[in-house]
PQR file with spaces between the fields and no chain letter, atoms N, CA, C, O and H, PARSE charges and radii, in Angstrom:
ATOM       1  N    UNK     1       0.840   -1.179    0.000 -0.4000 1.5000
ATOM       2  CA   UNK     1       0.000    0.000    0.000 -0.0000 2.0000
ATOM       3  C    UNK     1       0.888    1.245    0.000  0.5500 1.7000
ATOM       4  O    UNK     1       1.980    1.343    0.559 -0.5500 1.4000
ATOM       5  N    UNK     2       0.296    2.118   -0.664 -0.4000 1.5000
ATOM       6  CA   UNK     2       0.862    3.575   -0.772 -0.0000 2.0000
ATOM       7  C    UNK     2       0.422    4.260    0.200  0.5500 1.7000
ATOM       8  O    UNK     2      -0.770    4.395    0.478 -0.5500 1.4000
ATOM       9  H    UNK     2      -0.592    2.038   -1.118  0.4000 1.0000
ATOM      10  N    UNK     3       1.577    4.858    0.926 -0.4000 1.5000
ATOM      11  CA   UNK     3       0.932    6.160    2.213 -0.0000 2.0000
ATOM      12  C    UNK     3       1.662    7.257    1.737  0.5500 1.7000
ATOM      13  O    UNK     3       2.547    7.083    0.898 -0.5500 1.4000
ATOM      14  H    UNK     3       2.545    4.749    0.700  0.4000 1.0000
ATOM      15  N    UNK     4       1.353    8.523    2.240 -0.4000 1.5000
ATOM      16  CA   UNK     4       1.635    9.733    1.628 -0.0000 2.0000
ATOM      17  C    UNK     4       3.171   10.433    2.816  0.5500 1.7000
ATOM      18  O    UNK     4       3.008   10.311    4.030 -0.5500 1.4000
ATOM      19  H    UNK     4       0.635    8.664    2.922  0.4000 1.0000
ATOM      20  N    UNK     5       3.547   10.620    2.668 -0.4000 1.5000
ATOM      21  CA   UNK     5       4.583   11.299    3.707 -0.0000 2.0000
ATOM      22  C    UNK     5       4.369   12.666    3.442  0.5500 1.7000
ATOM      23  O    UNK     5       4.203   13.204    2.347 -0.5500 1.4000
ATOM      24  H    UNK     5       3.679   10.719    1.682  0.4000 1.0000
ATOM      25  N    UNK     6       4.407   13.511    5.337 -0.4000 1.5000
ATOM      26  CA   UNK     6       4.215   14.680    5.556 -0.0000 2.0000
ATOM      27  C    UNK     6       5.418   15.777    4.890  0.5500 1.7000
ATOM      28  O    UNK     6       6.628   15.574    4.993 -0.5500 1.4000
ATOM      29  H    UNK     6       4.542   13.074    6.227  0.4000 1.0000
ATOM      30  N    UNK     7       4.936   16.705    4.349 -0.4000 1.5000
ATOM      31  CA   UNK     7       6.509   17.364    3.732 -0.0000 2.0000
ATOM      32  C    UNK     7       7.063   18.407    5.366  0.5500 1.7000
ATOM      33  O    UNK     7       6.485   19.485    5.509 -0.5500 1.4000
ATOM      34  H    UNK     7       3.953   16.869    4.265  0.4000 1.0000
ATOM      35  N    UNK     8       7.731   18.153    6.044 -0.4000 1.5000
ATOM      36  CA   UNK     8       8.448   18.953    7.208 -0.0000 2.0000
ATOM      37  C    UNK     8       9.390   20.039    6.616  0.5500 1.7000
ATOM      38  O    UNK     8       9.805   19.921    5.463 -0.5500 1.4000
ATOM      39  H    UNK     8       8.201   17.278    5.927  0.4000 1.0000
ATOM      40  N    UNK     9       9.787   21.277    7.530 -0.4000 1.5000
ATOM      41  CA   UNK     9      10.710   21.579    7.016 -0.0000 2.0000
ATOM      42  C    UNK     9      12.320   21.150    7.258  0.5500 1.7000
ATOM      43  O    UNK     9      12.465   20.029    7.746 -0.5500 1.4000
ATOM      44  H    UNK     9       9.450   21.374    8.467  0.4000 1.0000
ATOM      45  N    UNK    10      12.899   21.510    7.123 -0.4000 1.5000
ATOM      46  CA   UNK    10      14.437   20.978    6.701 -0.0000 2.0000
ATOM      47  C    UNK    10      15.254   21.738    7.780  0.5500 1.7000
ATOM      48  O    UNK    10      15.139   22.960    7.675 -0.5500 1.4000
ATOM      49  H    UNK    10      12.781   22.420    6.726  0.4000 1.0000
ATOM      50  N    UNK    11      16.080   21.297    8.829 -0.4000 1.5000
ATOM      51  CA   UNK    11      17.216   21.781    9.110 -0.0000 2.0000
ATOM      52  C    UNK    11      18.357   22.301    9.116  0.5500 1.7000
ATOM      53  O    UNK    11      19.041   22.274   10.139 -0.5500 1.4000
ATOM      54  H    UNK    11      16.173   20.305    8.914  0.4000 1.0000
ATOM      55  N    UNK    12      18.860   22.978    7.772 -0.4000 1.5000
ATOM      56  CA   UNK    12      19.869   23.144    7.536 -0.0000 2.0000
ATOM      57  C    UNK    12      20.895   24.637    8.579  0.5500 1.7000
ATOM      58  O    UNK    12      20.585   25.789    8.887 -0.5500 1.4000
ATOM      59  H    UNK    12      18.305   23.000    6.941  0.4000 1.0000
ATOM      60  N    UNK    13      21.984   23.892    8.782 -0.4000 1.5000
ATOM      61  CA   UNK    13      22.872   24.801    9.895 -0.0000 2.0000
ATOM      62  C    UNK    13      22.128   25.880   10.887  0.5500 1.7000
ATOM      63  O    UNK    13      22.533   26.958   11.322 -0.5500 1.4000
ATOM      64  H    UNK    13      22.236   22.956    8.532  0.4000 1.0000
ATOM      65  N    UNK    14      20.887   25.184   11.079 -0.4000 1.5000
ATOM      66  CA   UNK    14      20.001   25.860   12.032 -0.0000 2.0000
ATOM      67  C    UNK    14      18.772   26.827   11.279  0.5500 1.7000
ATOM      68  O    UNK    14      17.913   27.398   11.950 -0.5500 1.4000
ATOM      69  H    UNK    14      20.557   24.308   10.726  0.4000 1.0000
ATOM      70  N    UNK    15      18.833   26.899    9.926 -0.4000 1.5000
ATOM      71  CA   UNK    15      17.640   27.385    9.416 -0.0000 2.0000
ATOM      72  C    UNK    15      16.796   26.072    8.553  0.5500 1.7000
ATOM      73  O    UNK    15      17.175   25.172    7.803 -0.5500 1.4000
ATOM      74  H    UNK    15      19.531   26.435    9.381  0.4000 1.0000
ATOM      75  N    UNK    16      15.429   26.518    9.118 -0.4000 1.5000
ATOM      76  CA   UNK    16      14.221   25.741    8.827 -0.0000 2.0000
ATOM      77  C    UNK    16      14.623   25.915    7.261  0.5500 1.7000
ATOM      78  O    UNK    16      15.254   26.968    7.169 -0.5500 1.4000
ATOM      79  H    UNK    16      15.121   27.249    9.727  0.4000 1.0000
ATOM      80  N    UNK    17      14.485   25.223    5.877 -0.4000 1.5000
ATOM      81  CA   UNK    17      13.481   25.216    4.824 -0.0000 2.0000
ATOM      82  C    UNK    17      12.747   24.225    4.575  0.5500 1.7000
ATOM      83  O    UNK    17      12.754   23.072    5.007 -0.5500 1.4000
ATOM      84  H    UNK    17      13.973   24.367    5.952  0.4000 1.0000
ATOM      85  N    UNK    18      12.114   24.752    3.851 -0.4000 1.5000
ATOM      86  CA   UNK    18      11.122   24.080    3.402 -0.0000 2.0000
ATOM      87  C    UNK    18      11.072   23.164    2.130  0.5500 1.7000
ATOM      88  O    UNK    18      11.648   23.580    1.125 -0.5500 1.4000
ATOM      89  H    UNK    18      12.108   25.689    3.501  0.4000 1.0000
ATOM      90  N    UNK    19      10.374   21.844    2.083 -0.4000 1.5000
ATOM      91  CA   UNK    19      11.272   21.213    1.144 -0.0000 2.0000
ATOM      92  C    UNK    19      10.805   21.402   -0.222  0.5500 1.7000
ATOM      93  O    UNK    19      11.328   20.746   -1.122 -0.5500 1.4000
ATOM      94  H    UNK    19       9.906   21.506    2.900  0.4000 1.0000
ATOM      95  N    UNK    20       9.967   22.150   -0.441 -0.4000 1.5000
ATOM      96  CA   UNK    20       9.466   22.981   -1.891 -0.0000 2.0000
ATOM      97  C    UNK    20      11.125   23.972   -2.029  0.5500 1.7000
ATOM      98  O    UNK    20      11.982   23.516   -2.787 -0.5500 1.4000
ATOM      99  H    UNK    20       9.542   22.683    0.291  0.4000 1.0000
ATOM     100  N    UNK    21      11.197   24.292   -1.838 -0.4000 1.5000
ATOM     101  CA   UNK    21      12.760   25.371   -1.619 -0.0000 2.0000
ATOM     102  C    UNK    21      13.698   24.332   -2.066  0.5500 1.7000
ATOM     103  O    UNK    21      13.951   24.475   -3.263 -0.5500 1.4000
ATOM     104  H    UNK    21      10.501   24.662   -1.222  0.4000 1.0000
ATOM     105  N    UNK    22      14.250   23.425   -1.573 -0.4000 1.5000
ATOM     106  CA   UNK    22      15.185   22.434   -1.691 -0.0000 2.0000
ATOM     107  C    UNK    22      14.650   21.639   -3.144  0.5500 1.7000
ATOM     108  O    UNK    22      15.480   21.122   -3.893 -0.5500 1.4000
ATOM     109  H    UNK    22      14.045   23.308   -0.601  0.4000 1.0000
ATOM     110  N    UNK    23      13.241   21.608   -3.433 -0.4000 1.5000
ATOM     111  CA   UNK    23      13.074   21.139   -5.142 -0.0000 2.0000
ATOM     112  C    UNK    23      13.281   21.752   -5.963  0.5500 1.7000
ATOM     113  O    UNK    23      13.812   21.381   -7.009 -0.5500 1.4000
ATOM     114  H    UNK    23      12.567   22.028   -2.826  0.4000 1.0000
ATOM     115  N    UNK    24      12.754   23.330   -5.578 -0.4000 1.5000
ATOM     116  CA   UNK    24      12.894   24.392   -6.364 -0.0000 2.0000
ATOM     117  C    UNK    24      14.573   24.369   -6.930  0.5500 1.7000
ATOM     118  O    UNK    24      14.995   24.506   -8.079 -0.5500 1.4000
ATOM     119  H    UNK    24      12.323   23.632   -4.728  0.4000 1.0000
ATOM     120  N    UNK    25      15.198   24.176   -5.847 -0.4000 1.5000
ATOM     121  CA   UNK    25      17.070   24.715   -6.179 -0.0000 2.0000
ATOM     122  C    UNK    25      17.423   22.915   -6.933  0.5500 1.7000
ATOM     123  O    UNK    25      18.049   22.869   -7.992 -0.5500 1.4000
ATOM     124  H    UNK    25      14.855   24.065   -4.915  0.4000 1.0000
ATOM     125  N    UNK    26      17.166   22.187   -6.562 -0.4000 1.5000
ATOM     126  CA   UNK    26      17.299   20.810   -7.599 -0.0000 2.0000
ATOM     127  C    UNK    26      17.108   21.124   -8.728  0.5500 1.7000
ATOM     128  O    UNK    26      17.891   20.940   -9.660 -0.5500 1.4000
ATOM     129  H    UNK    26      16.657   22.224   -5.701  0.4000 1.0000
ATOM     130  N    UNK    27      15.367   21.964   -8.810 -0.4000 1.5000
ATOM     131  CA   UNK    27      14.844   21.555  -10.252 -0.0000 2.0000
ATOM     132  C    UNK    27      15.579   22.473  -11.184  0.5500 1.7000
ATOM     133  O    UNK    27      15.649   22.188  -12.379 -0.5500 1.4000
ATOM     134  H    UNK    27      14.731   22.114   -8.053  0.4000 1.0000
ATOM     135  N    UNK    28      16.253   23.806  -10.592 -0.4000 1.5000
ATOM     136  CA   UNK    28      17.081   24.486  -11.166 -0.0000 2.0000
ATOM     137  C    UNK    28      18.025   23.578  -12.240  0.5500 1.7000
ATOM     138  O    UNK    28      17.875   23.329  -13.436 -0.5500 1.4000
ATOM     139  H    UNK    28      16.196   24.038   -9.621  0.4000 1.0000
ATOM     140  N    UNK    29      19.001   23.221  -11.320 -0.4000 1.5000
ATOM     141  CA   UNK    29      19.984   22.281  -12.035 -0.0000 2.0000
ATOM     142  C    UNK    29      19.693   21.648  -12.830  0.5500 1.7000
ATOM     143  O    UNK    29      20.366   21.618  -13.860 -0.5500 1.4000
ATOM     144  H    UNK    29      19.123   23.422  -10.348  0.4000 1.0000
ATOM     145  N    UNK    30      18.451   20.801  -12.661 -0.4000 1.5000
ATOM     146  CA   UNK    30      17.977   20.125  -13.378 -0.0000 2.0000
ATOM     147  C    UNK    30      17.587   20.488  -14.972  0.5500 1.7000
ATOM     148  O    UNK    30      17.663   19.849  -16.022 -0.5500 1.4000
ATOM     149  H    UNK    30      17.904   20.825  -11.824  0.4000 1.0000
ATOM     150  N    UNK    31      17.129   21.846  -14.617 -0.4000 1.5000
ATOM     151  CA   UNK    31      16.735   22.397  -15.520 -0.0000 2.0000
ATOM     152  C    UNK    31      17.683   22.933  -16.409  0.5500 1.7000
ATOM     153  O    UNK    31      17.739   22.495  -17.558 -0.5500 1.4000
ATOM     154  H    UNK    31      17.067   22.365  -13.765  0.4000 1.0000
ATOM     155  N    UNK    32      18.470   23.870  -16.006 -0.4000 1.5000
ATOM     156  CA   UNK    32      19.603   23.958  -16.452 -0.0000 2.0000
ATOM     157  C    UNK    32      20.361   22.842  -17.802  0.5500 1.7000
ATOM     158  O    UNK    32      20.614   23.083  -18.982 -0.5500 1.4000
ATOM     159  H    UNK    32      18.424   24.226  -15.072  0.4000 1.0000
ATOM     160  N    UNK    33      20.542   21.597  -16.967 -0.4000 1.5000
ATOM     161  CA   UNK    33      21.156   20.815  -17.633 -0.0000 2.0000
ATOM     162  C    UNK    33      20.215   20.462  -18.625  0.5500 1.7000
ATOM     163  O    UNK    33      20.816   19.746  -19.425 -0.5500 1.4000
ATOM     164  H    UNK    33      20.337   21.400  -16.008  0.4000 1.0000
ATOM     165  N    UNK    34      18.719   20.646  -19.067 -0.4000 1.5000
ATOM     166  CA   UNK    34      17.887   20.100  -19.808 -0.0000 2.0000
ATOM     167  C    UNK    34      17.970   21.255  -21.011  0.5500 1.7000
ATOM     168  O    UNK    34      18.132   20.977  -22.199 -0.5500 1.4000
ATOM     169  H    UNK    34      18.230   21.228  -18.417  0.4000 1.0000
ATOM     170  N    UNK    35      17.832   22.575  -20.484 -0.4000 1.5000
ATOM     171  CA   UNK    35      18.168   23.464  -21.492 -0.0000 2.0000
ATOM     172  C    UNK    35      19.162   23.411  -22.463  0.5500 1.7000
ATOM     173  O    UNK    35      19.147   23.641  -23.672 -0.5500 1.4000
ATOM     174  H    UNK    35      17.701   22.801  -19.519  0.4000 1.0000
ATOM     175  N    UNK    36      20.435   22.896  -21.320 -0.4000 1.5000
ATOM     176  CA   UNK    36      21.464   22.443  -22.088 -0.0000 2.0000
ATOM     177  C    UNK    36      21.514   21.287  -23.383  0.5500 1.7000
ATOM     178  O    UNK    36      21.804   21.440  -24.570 -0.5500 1.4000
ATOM     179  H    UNK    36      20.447   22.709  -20.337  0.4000 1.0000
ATOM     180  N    UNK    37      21.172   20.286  -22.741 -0.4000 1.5000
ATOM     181  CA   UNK    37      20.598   19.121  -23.988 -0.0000 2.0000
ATOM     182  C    UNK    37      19.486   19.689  -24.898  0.5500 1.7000
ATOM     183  O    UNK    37      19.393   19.020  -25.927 -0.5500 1.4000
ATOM     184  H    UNK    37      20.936   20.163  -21.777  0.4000 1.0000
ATOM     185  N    UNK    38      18.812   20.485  -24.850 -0.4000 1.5000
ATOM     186  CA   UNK    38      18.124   20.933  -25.843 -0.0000 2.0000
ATOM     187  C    UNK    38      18.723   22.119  -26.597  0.5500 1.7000
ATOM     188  O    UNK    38      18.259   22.387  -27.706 -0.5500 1.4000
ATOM     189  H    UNK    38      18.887   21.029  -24.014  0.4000 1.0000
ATOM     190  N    UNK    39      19.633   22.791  -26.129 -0.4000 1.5000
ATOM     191  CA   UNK    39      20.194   23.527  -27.155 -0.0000 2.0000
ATOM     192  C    UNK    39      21.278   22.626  -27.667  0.5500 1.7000
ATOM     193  O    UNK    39      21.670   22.849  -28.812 -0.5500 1.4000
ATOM     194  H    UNK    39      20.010   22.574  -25.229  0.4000 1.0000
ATOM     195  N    UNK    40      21.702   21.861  -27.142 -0.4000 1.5000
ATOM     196  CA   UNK    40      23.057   21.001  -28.002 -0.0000 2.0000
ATOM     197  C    UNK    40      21.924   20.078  -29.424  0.5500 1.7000
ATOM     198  O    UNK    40      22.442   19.963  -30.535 -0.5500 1.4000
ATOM     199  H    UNK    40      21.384   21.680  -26.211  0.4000 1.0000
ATOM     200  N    UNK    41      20.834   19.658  -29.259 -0.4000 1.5000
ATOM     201  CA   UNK    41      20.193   19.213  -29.861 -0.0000 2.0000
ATOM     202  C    UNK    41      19.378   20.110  -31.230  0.5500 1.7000
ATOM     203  O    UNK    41      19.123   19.635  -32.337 -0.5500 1.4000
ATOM     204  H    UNK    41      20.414   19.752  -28.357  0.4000 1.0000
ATOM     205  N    UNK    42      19.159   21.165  -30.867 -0.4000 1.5000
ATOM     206  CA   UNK    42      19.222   22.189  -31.456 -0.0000 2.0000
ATOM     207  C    UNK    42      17.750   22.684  -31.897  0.5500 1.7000
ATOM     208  O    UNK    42      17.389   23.198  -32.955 -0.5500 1.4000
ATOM     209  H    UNK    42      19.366   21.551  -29.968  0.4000 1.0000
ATOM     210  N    UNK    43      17.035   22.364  -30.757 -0.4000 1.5000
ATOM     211  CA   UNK    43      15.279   22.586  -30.619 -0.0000 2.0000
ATOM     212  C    UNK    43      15.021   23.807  -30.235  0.5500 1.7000
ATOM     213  O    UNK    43      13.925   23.766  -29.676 -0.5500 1.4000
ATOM     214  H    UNK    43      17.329   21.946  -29.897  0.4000 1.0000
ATOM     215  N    UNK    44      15.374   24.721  -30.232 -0.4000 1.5000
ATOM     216  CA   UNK    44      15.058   26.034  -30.696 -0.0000 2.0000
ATOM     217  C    UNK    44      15.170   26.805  -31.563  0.5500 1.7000
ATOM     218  O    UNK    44      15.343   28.022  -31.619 -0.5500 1.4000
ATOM     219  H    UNK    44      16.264   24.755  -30.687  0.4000 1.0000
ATOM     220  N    UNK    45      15.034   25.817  -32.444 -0.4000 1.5000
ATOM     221  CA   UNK    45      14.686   26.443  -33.994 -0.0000 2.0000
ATOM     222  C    UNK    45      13.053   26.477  -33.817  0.5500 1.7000
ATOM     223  O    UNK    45      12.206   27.235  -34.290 -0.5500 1.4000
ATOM     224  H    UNK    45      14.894   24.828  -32.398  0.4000 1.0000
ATOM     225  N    UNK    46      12.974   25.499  -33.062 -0.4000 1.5000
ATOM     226  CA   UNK    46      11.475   24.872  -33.121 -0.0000 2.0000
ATOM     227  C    UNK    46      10.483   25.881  -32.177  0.5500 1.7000
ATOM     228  O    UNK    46       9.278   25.770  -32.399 -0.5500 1.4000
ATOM     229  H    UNK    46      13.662   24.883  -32.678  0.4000 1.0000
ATOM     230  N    UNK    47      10.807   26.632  -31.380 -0.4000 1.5000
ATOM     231  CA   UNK    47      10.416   26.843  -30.281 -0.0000 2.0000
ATOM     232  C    UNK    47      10.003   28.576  -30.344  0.5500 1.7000
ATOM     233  O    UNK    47      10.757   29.546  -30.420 -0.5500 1.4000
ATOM     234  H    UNK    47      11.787   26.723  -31.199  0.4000 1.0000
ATOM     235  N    UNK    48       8.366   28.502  -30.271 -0.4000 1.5000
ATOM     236  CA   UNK    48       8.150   30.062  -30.488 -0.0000 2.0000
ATOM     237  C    UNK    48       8.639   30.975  -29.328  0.5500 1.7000
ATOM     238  O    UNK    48       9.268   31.860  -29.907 -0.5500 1.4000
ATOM     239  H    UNK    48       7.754   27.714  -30.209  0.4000 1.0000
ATOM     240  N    UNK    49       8.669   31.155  -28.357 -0.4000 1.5000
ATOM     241  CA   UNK    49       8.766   31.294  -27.185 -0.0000 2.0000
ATOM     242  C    UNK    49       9.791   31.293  -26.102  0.5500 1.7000
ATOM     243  O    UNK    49       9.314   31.194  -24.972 -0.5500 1.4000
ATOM     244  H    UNK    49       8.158   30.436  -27.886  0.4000 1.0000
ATOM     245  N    UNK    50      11.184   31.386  -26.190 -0.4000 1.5000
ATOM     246  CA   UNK    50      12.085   30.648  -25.582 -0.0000 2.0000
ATOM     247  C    UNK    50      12.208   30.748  -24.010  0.5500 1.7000
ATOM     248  O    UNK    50      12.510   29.796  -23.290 -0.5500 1.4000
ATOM     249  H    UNK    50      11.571   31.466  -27.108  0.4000 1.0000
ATOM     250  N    UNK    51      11.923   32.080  -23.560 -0.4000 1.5000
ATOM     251  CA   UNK    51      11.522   32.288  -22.046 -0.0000 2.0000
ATOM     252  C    UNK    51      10.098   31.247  -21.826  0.5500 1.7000
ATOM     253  O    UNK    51      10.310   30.140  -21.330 -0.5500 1.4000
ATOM     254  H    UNK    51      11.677   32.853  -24.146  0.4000 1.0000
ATOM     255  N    UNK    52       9.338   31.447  -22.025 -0.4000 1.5000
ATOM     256  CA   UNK    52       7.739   30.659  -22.133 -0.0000 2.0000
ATOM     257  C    UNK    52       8.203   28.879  -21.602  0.5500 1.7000
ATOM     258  O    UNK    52       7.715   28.220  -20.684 -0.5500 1.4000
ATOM     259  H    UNK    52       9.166   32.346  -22.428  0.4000 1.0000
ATOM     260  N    UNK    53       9.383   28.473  -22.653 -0.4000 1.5000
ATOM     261  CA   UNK    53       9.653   26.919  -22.716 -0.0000 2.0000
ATOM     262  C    UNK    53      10.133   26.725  -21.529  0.5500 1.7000
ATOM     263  O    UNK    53       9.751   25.830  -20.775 -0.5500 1.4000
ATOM     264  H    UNK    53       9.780   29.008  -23.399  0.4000 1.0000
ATOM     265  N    UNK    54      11.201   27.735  -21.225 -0.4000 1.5000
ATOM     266  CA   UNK    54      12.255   27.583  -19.746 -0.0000 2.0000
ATOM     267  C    UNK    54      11.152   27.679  -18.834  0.5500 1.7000
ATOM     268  O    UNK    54      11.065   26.688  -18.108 -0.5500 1.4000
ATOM     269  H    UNK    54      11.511   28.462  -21.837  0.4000 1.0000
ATOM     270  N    UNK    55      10.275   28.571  -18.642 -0.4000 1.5000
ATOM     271  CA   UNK    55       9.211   28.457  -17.761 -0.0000 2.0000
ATOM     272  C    UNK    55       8.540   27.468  -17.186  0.5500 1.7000
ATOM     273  O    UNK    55       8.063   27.288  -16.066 -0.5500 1.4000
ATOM     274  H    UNK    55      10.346   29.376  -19.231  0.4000 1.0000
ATOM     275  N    UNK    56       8.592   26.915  -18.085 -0.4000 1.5000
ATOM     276  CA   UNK    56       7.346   25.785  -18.374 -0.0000 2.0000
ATOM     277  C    UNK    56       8.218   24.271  -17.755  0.5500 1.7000
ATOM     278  O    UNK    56       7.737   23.539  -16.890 -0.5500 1.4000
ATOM     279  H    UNK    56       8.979   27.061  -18.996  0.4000 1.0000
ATOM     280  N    UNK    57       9.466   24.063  -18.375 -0.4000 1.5000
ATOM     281  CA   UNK    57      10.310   23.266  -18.035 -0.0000 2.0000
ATOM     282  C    UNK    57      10.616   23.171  -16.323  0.5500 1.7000
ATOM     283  O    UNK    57      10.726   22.143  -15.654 -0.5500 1.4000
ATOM     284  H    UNK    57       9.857   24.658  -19.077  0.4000 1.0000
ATOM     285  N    UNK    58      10.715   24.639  -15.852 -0.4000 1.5000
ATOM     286  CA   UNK    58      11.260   24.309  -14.908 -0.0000 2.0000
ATOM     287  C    UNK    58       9.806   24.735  -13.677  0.5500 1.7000
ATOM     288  O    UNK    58       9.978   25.180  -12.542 -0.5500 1.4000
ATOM     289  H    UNK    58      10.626   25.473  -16.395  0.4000 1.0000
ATOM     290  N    UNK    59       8.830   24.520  -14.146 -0.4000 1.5000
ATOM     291  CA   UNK    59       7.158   24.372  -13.170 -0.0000 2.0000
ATOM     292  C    UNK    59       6.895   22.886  -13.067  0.5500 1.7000
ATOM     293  O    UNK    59       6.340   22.260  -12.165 -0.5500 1.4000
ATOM     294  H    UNK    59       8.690   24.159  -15.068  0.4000 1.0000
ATOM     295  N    UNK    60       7.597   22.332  -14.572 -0.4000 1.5000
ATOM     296  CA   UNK    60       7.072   20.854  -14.644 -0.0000 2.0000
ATOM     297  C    UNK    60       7.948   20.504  -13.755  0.5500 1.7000
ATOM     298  O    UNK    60       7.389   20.096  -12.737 -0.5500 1.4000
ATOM     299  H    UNK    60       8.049   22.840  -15.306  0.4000 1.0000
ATOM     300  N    UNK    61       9.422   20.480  -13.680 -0.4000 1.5000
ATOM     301  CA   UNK    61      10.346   19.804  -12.856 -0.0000 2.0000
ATOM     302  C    UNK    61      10.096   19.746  -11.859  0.5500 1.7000
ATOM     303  O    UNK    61       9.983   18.656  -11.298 -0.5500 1.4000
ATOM     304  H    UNK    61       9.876   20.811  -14.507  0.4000 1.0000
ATOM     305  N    UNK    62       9.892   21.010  -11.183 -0.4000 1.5000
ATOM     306  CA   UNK    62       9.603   21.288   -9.444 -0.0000 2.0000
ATOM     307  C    UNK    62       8.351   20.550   -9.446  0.5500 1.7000
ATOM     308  O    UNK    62       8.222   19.644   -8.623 -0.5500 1.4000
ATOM     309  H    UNK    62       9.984   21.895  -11.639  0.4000 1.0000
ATOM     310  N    UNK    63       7.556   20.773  -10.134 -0.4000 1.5000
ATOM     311  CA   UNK    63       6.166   19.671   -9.422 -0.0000 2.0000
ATOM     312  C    UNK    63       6.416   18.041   -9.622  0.5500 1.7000
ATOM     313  O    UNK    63       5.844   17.222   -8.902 -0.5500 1.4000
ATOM     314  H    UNK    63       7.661   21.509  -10.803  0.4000 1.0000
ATOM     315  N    UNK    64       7.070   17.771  -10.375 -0.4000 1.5000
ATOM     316  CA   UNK    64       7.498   16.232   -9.940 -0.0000 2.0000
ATOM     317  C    UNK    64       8.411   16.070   -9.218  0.5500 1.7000
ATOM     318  O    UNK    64       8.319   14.944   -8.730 -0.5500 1.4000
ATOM     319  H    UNK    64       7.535   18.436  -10.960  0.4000 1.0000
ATOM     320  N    UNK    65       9.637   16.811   -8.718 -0.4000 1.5000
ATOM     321  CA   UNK    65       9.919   16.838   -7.791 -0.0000 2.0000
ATOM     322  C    UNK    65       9.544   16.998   -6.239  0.5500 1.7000
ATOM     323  O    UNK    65      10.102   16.393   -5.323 -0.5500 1.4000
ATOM     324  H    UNK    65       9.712   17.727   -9.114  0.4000 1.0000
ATOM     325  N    UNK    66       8.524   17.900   -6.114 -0.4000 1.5000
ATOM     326  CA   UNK    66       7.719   17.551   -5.245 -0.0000 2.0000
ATOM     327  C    UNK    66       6.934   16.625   -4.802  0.5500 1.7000
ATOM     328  O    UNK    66       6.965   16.174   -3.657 -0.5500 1.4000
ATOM     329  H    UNK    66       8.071   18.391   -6.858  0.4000 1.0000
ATOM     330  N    UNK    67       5.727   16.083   -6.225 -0.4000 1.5000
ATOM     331  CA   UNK    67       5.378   14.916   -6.313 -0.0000 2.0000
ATOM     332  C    UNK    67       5.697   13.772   -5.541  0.5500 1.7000
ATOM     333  O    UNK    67       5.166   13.213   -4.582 -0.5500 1.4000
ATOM     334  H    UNK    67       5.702   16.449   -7.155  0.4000 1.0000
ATOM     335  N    UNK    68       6.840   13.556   -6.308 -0.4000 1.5000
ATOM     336  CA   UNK    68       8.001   12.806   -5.797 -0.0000 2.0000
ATOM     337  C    UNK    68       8.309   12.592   -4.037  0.5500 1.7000
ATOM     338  O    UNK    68       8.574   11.508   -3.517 -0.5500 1.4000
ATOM     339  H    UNK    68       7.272   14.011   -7.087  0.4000 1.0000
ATOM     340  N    UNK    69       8.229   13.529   -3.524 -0.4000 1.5000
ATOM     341  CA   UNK    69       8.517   13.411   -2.168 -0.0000 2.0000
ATOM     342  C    UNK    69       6.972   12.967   -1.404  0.5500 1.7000
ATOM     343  O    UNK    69       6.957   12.495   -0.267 -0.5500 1.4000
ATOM     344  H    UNK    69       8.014   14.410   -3.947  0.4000 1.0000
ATOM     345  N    UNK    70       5.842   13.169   -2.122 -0.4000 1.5000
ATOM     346  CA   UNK    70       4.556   12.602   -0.964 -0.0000 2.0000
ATOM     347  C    UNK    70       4.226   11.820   -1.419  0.5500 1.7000
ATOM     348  O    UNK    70       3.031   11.612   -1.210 -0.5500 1.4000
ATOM     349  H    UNK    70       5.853   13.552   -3.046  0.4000 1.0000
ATOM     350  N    UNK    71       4.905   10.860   -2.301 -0.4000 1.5000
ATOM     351  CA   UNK    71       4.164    9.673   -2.297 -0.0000 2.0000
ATOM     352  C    UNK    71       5.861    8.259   -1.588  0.5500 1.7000
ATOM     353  O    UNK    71       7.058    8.290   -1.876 -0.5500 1.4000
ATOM     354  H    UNK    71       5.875   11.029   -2.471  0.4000 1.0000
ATOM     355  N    UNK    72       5.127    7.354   -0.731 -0.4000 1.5000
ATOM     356  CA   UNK    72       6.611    6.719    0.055 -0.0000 2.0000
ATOM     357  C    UNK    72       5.760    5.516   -0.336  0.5500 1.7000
ATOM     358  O    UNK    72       4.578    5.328   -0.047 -0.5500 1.4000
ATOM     359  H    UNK    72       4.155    7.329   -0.498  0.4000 1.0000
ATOM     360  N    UNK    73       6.975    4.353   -1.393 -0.4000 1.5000
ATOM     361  CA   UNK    73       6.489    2.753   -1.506 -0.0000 2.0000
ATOM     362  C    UNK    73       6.532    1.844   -0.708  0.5500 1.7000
ATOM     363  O    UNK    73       7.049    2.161    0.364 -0.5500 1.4000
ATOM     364  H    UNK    73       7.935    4.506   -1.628  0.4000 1.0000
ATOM     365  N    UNK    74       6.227    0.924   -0.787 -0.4000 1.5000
ATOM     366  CA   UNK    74       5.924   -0.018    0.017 -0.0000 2.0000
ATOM     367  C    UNK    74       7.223   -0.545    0.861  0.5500 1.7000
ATOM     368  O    UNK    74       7.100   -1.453    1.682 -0.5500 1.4000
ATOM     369  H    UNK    74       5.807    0.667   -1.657  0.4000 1.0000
């Protein structure tokens, strides 16, 4: 069975965050490096919008990254 885990905040060197904060700065990188593979690939030829895409890329990341943290398997 699937149970959900509470999101707490985070301890770091004595300041609380929060772990939306700690996805947010992941999904950065993450993102980052995806921009990267897509410009080495060369998909912004394709792309009306190029702020709009980065946007979009890095809302999707952080919410599966979050995602990610409330759901705990078996």
């Amino acid at each position: 069975m699937i149970g959900v885990v509470g999101l707490r905040a985070v301890d770091v060197l004595g300041l609380y965050v929060e772990p939306a904060v700690i996805c947010l700065l992941a999904a950065l990188v993450i993102t980052w490096g995806l921009r990267w593979i897509l410009d080495w690939i060369g998909i912004n030829h394709l792309v009306w919008n190029r702020a709009l895409l980065d946007f979009s890329l890095l809302t999707a990341v952080t919410a599966l990254l979050i995602l990610s943290l409330r759901v705990q398997g078996p």
